[in-house]
N, C-alpha and C positions, 0 to 999 in steps of 0.2 A: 669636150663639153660634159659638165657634169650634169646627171641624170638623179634627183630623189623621185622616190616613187615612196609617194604615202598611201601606207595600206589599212584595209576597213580591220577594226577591230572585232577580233573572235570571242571575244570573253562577254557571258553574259554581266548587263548592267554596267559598262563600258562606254560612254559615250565622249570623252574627251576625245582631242589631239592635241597634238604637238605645233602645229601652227594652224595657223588663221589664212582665210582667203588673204588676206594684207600682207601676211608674211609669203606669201605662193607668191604673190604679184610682185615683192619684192626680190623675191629669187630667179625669178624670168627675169627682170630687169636688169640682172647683173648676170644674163645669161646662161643660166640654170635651165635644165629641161625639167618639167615636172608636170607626173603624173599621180592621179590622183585617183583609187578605188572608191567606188560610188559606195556609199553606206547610208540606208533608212537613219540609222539610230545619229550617227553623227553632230556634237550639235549644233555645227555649221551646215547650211545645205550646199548638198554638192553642186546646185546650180551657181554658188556664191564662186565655188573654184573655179569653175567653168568660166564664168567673165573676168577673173581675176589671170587666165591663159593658160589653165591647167589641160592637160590630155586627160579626158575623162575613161577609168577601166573599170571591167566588172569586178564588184565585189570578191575578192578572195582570188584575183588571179594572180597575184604577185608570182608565186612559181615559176609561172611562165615569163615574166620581166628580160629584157637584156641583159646579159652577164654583166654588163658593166654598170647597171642601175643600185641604188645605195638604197636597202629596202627600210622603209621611218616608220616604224608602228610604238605605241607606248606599251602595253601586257605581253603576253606571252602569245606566241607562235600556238596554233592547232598541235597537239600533242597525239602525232601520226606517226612519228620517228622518220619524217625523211629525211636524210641528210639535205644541208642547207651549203647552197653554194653562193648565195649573194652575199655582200656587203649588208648588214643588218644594225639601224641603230635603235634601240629597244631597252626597256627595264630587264634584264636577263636574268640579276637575282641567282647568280652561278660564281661567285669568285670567295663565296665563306664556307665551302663545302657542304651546300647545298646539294640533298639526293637529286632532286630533279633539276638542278643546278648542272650537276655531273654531267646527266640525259641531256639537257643542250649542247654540250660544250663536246661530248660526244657525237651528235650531229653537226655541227660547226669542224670536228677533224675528220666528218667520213665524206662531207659535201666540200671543203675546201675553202668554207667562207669563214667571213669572219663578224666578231661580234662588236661592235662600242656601245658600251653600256652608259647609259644614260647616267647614272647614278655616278659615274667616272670621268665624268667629263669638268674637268681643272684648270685651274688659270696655274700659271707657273709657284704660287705659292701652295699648291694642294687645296685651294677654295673651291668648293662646286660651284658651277658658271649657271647653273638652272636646276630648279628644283618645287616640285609640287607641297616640299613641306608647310607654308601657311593653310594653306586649305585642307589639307591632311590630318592636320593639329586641328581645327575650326571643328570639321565635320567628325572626328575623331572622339571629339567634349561632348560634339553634341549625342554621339549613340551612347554615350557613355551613362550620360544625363538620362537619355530614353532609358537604359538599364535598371537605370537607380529609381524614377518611377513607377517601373513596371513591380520593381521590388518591393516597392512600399504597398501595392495592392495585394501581394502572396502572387505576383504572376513573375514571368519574363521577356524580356524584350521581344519584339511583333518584326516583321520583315520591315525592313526601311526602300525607301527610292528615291529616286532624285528628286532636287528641286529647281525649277526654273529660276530663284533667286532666292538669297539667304533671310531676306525677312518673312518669308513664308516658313522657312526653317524654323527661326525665332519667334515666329508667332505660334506655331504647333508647340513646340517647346514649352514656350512658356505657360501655355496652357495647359499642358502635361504636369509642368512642376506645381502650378497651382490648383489642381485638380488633389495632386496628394493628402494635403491640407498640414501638410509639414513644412518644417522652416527647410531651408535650401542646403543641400548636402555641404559639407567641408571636404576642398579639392588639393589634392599637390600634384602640382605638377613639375615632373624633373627633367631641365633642358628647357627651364623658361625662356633662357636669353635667345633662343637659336628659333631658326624659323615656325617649326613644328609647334615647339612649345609657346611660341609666342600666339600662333592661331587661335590654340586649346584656352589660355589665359585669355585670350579676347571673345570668345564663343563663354566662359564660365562669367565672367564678370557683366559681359551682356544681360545674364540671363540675373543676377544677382548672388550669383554662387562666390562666397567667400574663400580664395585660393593664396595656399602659401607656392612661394614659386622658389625652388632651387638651381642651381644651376653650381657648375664645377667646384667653387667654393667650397657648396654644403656636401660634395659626394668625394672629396681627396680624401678623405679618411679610409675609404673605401670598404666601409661596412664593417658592421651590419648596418640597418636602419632602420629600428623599432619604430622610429617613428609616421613611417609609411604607412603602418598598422591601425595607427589609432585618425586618420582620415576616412572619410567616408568612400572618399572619389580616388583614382592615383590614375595621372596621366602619366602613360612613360613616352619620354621624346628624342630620346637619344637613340642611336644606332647599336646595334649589335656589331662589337668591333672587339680584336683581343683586348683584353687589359679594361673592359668595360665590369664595372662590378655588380656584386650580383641585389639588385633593391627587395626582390620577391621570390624568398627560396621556397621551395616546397612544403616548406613546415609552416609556412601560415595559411597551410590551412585550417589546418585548426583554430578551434574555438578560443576565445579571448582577444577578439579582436575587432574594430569599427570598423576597420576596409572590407567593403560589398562587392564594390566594382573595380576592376584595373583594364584601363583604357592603353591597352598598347599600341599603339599610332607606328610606332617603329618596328612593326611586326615583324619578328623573324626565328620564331620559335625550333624550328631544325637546324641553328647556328650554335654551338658551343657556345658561343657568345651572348646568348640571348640572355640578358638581365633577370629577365622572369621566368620562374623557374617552376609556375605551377600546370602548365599548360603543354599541349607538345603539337600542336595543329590549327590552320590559321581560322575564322571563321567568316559566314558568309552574308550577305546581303538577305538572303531566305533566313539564317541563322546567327545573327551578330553576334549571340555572346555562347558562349562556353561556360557552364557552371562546372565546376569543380569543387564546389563543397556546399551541403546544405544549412549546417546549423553553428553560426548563421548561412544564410545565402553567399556565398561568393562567384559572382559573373566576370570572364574574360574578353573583351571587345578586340578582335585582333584582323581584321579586313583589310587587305590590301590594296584595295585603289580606293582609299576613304573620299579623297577628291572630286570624282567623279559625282559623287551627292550634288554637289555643285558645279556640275559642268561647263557654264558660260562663265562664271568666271575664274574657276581655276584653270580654266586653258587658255582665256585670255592672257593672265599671269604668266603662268608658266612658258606661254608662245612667245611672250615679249623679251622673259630672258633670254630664251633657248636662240635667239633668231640671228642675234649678231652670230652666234657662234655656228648654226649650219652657214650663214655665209661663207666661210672659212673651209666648207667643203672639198672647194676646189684646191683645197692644201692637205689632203685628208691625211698623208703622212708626217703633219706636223703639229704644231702646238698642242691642245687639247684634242683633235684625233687621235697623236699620234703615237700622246702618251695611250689615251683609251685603247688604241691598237697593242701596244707594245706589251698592255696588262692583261690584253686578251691573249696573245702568244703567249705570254710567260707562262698562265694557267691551261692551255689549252698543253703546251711540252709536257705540264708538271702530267699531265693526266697521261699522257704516253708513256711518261717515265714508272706511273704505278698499274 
């Protein structure tokens, strides 16, 4: 019998999951055992699980779980260094040569467990089967947005939190940008066509922000791209992946230039890989943006659970795709587990072998 155990998330400002009471009740139905860490912040109530057939556990006691339970949390693990012996399916953020990537992957070989990383989880053509990027992209425009008016005052962006639903978003917003008494920034966003960038496009147009949108097309030449320069706004929406080129190298920062703000949604700044190239650390929900050059101003938005801004319905979303596929649990060495296992072995030797 398969056993998931969804655990309470540690990370401040964290309130998603992975599934919905709906999706619980429908994994006990097909004979799943599943328990569930109680969590305040969550934004399902854990009584919703509880009549949905969940075993209810204290907050944070996954550790203690049966060896054979499949541990489902979305951020990262408490950073305690114990080695990790369960089954763990998680954002892990450890296969680009990630420094604290490393530090996982190093306790996944001294506990014996293993890792499927969310972000790896593929249908036999290499597609991801689930994925938080529309609301990523959405909430990603919008701090960007907040950046760019805090700019126009001589200040910088203010701590942001969540919102119970996106038109509260869009209503702050909007009155943010018309508080400036300036016309609406000029945005590009690259990686319109894919989910990310389709969110950021629909969160700028919302709001009346005028966006050129690129997509693989306009980036095969693979640089340079002055033209990123003279936009106000730059959403980046693509992955850090080899062979990714580089749209914001370190020399803009300097002066002669309209770009203010760069909205990294695809954060991954300790990757070789990372496209942007002026920054080197992600930033926070107390601290959204990273400036990095004063005259003019240039702010970097680089947060990694952007989502989470909007928690009922990016989990809604995200639970809906993700749900056919933990069905499939009970085949964990096959299809898109099996690959996600197979790629966590590979990297997890590679790191023995150095």
């Amino acid at each position: 019998m398969t056993h998931l155990w969804l655990r309470a998330e540690s990370r401040p400002n964290e309130d998603r999951t992975g599934i919905t009471p709906e999706g619980v009740a429908a994994l006990i139905g097909k004979g799943f055992t599943v328990t569930v860490e109680d969590s305040p912040r969550r934004v399902f109530a854990t009584d919703a699980y509880a009549r949905a057939g969940a075993a209810i556990a204290p907050q944070g006691s996954w550790p203690t779980a049966p060896d054979d339970a499949i541990v489902f949390g979305l951020k990262e693990l408490p950073e305690d260094g114990m080695p990790l012996r369960h089954r763990h399916i998680m954002f892990g953020h450890a296969f680009k040569g990630q420094p604290a990537g490393q530090v996982l992957l190093r306790r996944f070989q001294a506990g014996g467990g293993t890792l499927y990383d969310l972000e790896y989880l593929t249908d036999d053509a290499g597609r991801r089967l689930a994925a938080f990027g529309y609301w990523a992209g959405y909430a990603g425009a919008a701090v960007s947005l907040k950046a760019w008016a805090a700019q126009q005052g001589g200040g910088i962006c203010a701590p942001i939190h969540a919102y119970a639903d996106k038109d509260l978003l869009l209503d702050e917003l909007r009155a943010q940008l018309d508080a400036t008494g300036r016309p609406r920034p000029q945005a590009l966003v690259i990686g319109a066509k894919g989910r990310v960038g389709t969110g950021a496009a629909d969160l700028l147009v919302a709001l009346g922000v005028p966006v050129t949108r690129w997509d693989m097309a306009e980036t095969a030449h693979g640089g340079p791209f002055p033209e990123v320069l003279v936009h106000d706004l730059f959403i980046n929406a693509i992955l850090a992946q080899p062979g990714a080129p580089v749209f914001v190298p370190a020399s803009a920062v300097a002066p002669g230039r309209r770009l203010t703000v760069i909205g990294d949604v695809a954060c991954d700044p300790t990757s070789d890989f990372s496209p942007i190239k002026v920054y080197d650390r992600t930033t926070s929900w107390d601290q959204p943006v990273l400036r990095v050059a004063e005259q003019p101003p240039l702010d970097v938005m680089a947060i990694d659970n952007l989502p989470s801004m909007l928690p009922r319905e990016s989990s809604e979303d995200y639970a809906a795709q993700l749900l056919p596929v933990l069905m499939q649990l009970d085949r964990i060495d096959e299809g898109p587990w099996g690959r996600a296992g197979a790629l966590f072995r590979d990297h997890r030797d590679r790191l023995t072998q150095t």
